[in-house]
N, C-alpha and C positions, 0 to 999 in steps of 0.2 A: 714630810715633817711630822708624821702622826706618829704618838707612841707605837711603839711594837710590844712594850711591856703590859699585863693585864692589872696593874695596882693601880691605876686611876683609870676606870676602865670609860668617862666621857673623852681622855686624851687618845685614847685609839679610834677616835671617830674624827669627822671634818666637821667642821661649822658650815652647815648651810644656810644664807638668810637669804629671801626675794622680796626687796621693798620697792615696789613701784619696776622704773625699769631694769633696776639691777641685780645683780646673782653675784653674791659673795660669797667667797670659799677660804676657811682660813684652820688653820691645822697648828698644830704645836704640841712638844713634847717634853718639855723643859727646859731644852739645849739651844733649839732653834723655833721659830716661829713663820710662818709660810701666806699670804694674803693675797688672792687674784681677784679682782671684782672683771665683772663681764656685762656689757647692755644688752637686755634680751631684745631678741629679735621680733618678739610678738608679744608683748605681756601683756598679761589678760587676769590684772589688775588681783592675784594672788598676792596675800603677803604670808611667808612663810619662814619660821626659823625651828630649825632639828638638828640633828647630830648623825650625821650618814657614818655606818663603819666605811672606813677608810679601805678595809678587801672591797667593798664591795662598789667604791669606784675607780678602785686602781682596775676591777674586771670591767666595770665598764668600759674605761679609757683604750684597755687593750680588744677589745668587742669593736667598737664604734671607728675607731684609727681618728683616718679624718676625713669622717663624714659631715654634711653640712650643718647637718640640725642634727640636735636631742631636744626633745619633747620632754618633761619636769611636769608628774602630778602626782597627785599624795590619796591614797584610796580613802573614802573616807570609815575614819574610825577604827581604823586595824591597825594604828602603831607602825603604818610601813610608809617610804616612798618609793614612787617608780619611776622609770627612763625608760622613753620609747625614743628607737633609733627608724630607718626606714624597713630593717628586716628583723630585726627584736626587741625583745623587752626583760628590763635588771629590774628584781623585785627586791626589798631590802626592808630587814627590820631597821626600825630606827635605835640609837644607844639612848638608854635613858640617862637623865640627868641634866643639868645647868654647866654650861659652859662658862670655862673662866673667862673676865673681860681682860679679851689680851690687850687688848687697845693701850693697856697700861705699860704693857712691855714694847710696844714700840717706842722709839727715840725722835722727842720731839725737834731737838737741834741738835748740833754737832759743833767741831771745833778745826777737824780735818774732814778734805773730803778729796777723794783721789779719781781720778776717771779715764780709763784703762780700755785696752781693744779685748772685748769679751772674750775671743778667742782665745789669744795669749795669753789673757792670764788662766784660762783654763785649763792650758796645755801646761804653760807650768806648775799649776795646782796638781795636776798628772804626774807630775814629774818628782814634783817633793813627795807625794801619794807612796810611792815607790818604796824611800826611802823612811818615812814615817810611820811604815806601819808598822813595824816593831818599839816605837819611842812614843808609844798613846795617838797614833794619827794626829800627831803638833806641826800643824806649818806656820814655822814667822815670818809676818810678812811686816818689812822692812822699808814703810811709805819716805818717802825721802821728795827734794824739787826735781821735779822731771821724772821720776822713776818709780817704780819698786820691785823690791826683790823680795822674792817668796822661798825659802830653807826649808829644807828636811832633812832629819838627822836621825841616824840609826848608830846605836853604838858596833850592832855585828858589821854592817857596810855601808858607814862612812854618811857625807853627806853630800846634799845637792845644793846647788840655789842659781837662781834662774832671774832675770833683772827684764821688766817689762816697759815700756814707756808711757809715762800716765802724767796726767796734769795735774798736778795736785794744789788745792788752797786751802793757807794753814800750815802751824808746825809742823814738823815731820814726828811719825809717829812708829811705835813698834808695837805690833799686834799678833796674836798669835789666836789661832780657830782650828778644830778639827776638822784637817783636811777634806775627808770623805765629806761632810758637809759644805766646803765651798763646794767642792764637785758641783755636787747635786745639784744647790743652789744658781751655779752657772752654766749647768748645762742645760738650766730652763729658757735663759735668757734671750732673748732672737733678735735685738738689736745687735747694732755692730759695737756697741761700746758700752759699760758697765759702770756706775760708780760706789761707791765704799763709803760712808758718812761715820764717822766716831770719832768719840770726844779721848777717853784715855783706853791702855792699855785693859783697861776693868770692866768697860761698858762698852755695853751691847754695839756691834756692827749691824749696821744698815744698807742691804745691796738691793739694788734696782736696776732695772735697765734706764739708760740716757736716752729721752726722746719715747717713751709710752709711757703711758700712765695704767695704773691697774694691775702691777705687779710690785711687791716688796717680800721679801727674806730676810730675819734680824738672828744674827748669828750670835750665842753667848760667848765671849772669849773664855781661853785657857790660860792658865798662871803662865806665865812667864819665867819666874826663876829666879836666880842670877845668869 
């Protein structure tokens, strides 16, 4: 969820904070915003908030896989943080600057909330993906009782829409998000079930997995239209 653009150059980093036992990581770009908190395994009563570039833990993640531990220390006085794995070590300048408080852009309550088999709706997120990506990457999704249906529309080849089974409470609702962005969003997710929390067509989507805690993704919507 970190910027890719260099014009707000703290959004192309992560939010790292460690208070007591926990490790919060939260990223955002303007479009979407991204939040996993984690209890460390050993903490040893560091408290720490910086701005990691976001290369430089996508190369960790890919370094580490899944290994059991990463080790978190910050050299003192050089502006860097480190990651010690069992067989290496990620050195990293820090991004200067204050991070925005997103905390503002999550959604305290909602009006619909729909909850869906992760899988499914990922695959048909896959599905309209296909067909949206010549129409701005636009999937509406089509919350309704018992159901929703996720579209994609391409004026050169046509359209898709694909109908999931989901519980939903609350009006039925019509939403629309840049697909490539559920993706991603849902293909974090490892529970078996997912849910969806927004209030109108306008504001912000809130997806988490059902049954963890420490995971949330807040998706900005796209116009709608007629």
């Amino acid at each position: 969820a970190a910027a890719a653009e260099e014009s707000r150059p703290v959004l192309t980093g992560v939010l790292l904070v460690i208070d007591g036992q926990t490790l919060t990581l939260a990223a955002a770009d303007g479009f979407r915003l991204s939040e996993s908190k984690l209890a460390l395994e050993q903490p040893r009563g560091l408290s720490l908030r910086c701005i990691v570039p976001a290369r430089a833990l996508s190369e960790l993640a890919r370094i580490a896989g899944e290994m059991e531990y990463i080790e978190i220390f910050q050299p003192a006085g050089k502006g860097q943080i480190a990651f010690r794995t069992a067989n290496c070590q990620v050195v990293s300048q820090l991004v200067d600057g204050i991070y925005p408080d997103y905390q503002q852009i999550i959604p305290r309550k909602h009006t619909t909330r729909m909850t869906a088999g992760a899988a499914a709706l990922l695959k048909a997120c896959k599905q309209a993906e296909i067909f949206a990506r010549d129409n701005g990457k636009i999937a509406r999704l089509s919350i309704q009782p018992g159901q929703v249906e996720v579209h994609g529309h391409s004026e050169g080849t046509g359209s898709t829409g694909s109908t999931v089974e989901a519980v939903v409470e609350g009006p039925a609702l019509e939403i629309a998000f840049n697909v490539a962005f559920l993706r991603e969003a849902l293909s974090m997710v490892r529970t078996p079930n997912v849910a969806l929390e927004a209030t109108t067509p306008t504001s912000p989507g809130l997806f988490h997995p059902v049954g963890e805690e420490g995971y949330l993704h807040v998706i900005m919507p796209l116009h709608l239209g007629n």
